[in-house]
N, C-alpha and C positions, 0 to 999 in steps of 0.2 A: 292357278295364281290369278291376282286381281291382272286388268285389263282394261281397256276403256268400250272392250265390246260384251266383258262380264256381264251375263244375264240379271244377276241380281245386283248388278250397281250399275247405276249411270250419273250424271251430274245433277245430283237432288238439291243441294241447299244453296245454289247460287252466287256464292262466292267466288269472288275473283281468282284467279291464279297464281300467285308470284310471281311476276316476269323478273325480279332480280333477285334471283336466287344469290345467293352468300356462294362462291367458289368451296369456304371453306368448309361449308356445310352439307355442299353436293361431294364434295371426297370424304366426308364422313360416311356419306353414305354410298360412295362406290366403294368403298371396305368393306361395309357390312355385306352389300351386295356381292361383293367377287366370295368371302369367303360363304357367304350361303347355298354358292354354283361350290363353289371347292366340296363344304359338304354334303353336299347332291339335297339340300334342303328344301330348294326352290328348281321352279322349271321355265318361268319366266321374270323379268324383271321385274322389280320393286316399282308398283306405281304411285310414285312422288305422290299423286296430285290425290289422294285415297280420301285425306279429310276432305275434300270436297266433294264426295261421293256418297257420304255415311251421314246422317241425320243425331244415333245415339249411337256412344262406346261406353261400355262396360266392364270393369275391372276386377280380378281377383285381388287377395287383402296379401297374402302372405308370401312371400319372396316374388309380387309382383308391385303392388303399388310399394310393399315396405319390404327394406333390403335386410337383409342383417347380416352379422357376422357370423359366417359359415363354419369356422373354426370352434369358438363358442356356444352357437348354438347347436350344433352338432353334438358336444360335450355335453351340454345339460340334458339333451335329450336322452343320448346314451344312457346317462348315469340314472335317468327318472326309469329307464328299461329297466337295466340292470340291478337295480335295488329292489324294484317290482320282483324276478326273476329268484333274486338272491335273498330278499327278506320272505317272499310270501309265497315263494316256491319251492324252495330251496335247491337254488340250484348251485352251482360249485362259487364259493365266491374269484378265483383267480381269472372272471368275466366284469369284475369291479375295477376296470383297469385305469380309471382316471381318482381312484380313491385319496385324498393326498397323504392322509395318517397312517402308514404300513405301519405303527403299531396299533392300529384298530383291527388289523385283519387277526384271526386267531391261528392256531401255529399248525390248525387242517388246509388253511393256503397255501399252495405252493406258487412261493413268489417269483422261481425261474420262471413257472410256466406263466404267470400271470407278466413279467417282463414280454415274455416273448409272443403272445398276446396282443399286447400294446406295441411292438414294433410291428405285429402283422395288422392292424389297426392302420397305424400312419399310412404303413405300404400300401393297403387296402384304397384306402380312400383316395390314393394319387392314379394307383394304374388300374383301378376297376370301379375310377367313378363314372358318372352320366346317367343318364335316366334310360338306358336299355338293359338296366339288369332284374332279372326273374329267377326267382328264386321258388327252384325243384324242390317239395317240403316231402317227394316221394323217395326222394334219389339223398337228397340231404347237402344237395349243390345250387351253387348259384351263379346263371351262365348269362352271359348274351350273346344274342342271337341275328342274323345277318336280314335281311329283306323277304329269303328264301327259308325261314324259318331256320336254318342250316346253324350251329351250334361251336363259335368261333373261338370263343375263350369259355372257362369254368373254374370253378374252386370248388370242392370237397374238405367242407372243414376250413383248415390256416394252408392246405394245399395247393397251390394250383394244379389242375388237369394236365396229365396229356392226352394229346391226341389220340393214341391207343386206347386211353381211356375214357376221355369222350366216345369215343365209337362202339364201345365194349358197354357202355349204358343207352347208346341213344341211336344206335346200329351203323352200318356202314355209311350211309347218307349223314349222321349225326343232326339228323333234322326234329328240332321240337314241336311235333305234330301240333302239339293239344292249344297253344295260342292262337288267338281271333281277335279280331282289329276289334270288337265291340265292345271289349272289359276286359278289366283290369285283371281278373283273377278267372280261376277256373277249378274246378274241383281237384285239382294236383299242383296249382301253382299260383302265385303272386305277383306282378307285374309292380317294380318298384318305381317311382315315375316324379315323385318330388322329394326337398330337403325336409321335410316331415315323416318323411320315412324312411332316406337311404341308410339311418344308424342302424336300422333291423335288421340290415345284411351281415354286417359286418359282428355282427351278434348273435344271427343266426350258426351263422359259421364257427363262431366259438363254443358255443352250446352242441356243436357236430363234433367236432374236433375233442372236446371233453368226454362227449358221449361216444365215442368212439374209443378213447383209450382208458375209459374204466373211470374216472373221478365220479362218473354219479350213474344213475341205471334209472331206463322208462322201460317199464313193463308191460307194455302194449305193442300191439303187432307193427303201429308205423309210429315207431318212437320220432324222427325227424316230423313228421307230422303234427306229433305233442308238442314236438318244441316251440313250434311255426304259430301252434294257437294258443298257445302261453304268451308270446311273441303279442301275438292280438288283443288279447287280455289285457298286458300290459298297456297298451296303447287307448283300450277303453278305462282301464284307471288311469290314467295320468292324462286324457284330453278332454276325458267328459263330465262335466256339470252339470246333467242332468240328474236329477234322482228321481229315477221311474218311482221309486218305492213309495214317496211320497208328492210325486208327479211337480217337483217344484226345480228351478234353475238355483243351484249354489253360486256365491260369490267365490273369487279364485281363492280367497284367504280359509275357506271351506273344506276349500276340496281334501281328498285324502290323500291325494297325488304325489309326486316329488316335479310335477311340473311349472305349474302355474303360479305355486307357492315364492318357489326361485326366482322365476320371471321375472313376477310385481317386485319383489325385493328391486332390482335394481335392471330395469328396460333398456338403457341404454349400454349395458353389457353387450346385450347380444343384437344391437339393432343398431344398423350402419348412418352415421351421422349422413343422411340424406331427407331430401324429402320430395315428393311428385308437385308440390304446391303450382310450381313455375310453368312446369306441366298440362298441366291441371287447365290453369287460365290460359294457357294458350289453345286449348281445345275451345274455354267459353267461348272466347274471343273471334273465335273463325264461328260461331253459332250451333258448334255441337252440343248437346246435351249429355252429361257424364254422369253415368250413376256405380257403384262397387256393389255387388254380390260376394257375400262371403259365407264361407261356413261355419266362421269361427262365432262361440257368444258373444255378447252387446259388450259385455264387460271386458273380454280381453280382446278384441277388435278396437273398443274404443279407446283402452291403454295404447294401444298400437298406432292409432291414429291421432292420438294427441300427442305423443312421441316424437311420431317424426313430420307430421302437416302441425298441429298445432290445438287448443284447446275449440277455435273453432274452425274442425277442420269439414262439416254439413256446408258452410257456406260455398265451400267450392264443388259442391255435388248437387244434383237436382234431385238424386233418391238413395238412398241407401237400406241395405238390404244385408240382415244379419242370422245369422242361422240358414241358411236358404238353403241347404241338405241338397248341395249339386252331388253327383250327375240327376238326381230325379227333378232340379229345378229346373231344368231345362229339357226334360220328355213333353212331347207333344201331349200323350192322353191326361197327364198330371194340369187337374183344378185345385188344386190344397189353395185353403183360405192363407190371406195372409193377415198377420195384424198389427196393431198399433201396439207399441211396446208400452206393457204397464210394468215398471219395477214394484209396486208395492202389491202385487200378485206372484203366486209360489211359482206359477208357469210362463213368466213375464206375457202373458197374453190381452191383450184387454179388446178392442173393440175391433172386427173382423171386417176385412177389407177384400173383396172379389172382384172379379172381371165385370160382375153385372154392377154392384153398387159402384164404383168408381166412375159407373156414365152418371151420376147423380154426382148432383153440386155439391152438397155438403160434405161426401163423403172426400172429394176429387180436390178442394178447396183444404180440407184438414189436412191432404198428404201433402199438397206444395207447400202448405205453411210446414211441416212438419217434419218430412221427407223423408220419416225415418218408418220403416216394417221389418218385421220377423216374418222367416218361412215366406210362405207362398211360393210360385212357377216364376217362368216367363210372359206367359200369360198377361197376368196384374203388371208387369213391366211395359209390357208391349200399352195394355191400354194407357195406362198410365201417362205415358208419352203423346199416344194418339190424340190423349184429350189437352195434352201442354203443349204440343204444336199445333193443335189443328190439321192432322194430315194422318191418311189412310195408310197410304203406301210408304212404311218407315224404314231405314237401312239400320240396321245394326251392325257394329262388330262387337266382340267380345274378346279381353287380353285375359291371360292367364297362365299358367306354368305347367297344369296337369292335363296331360295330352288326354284323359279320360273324362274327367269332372270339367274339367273348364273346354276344351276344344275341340273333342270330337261330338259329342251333343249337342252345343250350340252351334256349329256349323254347319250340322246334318237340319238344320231349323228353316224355311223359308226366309228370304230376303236377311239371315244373319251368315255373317263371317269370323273368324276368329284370329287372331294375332297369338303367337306360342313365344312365351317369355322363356327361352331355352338356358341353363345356363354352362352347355357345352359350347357356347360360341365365345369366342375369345374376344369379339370386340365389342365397345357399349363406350358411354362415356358416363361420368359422374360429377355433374355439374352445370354450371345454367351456359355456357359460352361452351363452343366446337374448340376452343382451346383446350378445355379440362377432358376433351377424348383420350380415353386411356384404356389399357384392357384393364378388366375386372371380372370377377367372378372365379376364375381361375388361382388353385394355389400352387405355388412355386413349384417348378419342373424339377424336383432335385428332393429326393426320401434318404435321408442316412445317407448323404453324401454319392450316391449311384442317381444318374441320368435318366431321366424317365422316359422313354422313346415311345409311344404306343402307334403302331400303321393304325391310316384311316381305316375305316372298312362298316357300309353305311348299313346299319342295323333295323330290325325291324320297325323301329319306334322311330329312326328317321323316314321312312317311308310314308307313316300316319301322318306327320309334320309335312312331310311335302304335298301330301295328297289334302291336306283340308284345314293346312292354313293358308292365308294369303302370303304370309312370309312369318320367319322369326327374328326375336330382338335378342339382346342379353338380357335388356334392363327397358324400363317403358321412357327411358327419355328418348331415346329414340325419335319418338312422335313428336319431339319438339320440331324436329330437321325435318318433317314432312310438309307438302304446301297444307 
């Protein structure tokens, strides 16, 4: 954890202190802080004084600068699987469990089982949420796992494990050998780690549970495996825009998806009346430099960020960065060119922008006017800054929610840090004043009328969190309360 004897930060950008702190806003943040010791997230204290250490921060787009409703969004995503699954794979439809017309379903659905279904759904998402679950596409289960790789809770199906039975797959120790702190996946498993993809689990497991009691049949030696990269499939039809075939970027109204289509219909469905704005100028303000890294395309990134910052919402950034295909955006060995976004090109590509051309005026002079690139590293980042502040030795941090793509990469980087937007932490606040502190992220402790109790018990993927961020938030306002 940061410090003030941390090697790769010291007091760079010469900004004063705060000497009068807000009372109300240092107990905002000895909450965050006790519960981040509670959940063994951090190993030393939150150092207040951080923006005056860091030069640029850098942000991820989707459930960190923009929040949405978890509820909602959750649903649509489900539903673009599931029709994926059920239209073009045929899989059993009683996994179409958010359908609203039961007389569209035809009279091969069984509607108990597609009830019961959707109650294992709700249940699902309360007591087997958070981003420590991994999903066995060998076993056809999906567990999480303790520090010690050691195998503490499971599902088979709409089942929960027992313990007998965790140990009867994964031997007396119940230890899941095959995960490693460096990626997300592995050739027997899936590391599930953001809201872009917890509805897979819970999908997965119905497609198990089906496939286990006879509604449909995969005739291949690891049928749970089929299922797992149907699972994937679906995921590349409904997020991708790209058409290799014709090497050009679709607009979302294009696509063939059931995602994007939904979205642009109406954005503020699934996207929390928030915005970073306030945010935002509070970092200018102290003389940081703020730039967003995202995965997502120009077009639905920028629907997103005219949403909730506003039509212009570049003026509050000194660079932004669309497509940028993390975690390779952030490998050392990785030069991929970055470029000037041309829409009236099939590949929005137009004029290429590098580490080397960017020590050159013209090119350095078009990005601040401009601010905007596709693709490209860290790299083009780093110089990019080097030449807008005039200074060698730059500090970064970097925010983000996916302990993969966004934090463990950029942290493992020289003179960069990372901040983990968690949303297993109960406290954040939502709103520009230490007044509007309230928990968020978290949904209501109570499924079907039964008390949802889960023991702590600090899992491998809080380990990763403790070991290579400097701390976590809920939500990025947070950094408003920091000096």
């Amino acid at each position: 954890m940061m410090e003030d004897t941390n090697p790769k930060f010291s007091n760079v950008n010469g900004n004063n202190i705060n000497q009068n702190e807000n009372n109300t806003t240092s107990a905002i943040l000895d909450i965050l802080e006790n519960e981040l010791y509670e959940k063994n997230l951090i190993k030393d204290k939150i150092d207040r004084d951080i923006l005056n250490k860091v030069d640029v921060i850098g942000f991820d787009l989707d459930f960190t600068l923009a929040v949405y409703r978890i509820e909602e969004f959750t649903q649509l995503m489900y539903n673009a699987f599931a029709r994926f699954l059920v239209e073009q794979k045929n899989y059993p439809k009683e996994i179409l469990i958010f359908t609203p017309n039961e007389e569209n379903l035809d009279s091969k659905c069984n509607l108990e089982e597609k009830e019961k279904n959707r109650k294992f759904n709700y249940d699902f998402v309360h007591r087997f949420s958070g981003i420590e679950v991994v999903i066995d596409f060998i076993n056809g289960n999906a567990v999480k796992i303790d520090e010690n790789r050691v195998v503490i809770k499971a599902y088979h199906g709409i089942d929960e494990m027992t313990q007998e039975q965790i140990e009867g797959t994964y031997g007396a120790e119940k230890e899941f050998t095959e995960i490693h702190m460096d990626s997300a996946k592995g050739n027997n498993y899936h590391s599930i780690l953001n809201n872009f993809e917890y509805h897979a689990v819970p999908i997965f497991l119905m497609c198990v549970h089906l496939l286990d009691i006879g509604s449909f049949k995969i005739n291949e030696p690891e049928p749970y495996r089929r299922i797992f990269e149907d699972i994937l499939e679906a995921a590349m039809f409904n997020y991708n825009l790209f058409d290799a075939k014709d090497n050009r970027i679709m607009n979302m109204r294009e696509s063939n998806g059931y995602f994007f289509n939904e979205f642009e219909k109406n954005p503020k469905k699934y996207l929390l009346d928030y915005s970073a704005k306030e945010m935002l100028i509070h970092l200018r303000k102290k003389g940081i430099k703020v730039f967003f890294a995202t995965n997502s395309f120009f077009e639905f990134a920028d629907v997103i960020l005219k949403t909730t910052i506003g039509d212009d919402y570049l003026d509050y950034f000194d660079l932004a960065v669309y497509y940028s295909q993390k975690p390779t955006f952030f490998y050392s060995d990785n030069k991929a060119n970055a470029y000037f976004p041309d829409l009236s090109k099939k590949d929005h590509k137009g004029d290429a922008v590098t580490e080397e051309n960017l020590k050159e005026q013209p090119t350095f002079d078009r990005l601040k006017k401009e601010k905007t690139i596709i693709q490209g590293s860290y790299h083009i980042v780093e110089e990019f800054f080097r030449q807008t502040i005039q200074k060698e030795d730059l500090k970064f941090i970097y925010v983000g929610d996916n302990l993969f793509t966004d934090i463990y990469h950029s942290s493992s980087l020289p003179n960069w840090a990372s901040i983990g937007v968690l949303d297993e932490i109960n406290t954040g606040f939502l709103g520009s004043t230490p007044q509007d502190f309230k928990k968020m992220w978290k949904l209501e402790q109570k499924v079907l009328g039964v008390e949802v109790q889960e023991p702590r018990t600090n899992s491998f993927f809080t380990k990763m969190s403790r070991e290579k961020n400097l701390f976590s938030v809920s939500n990025v306002e947070t950094l408003k309360y920091l000096n």
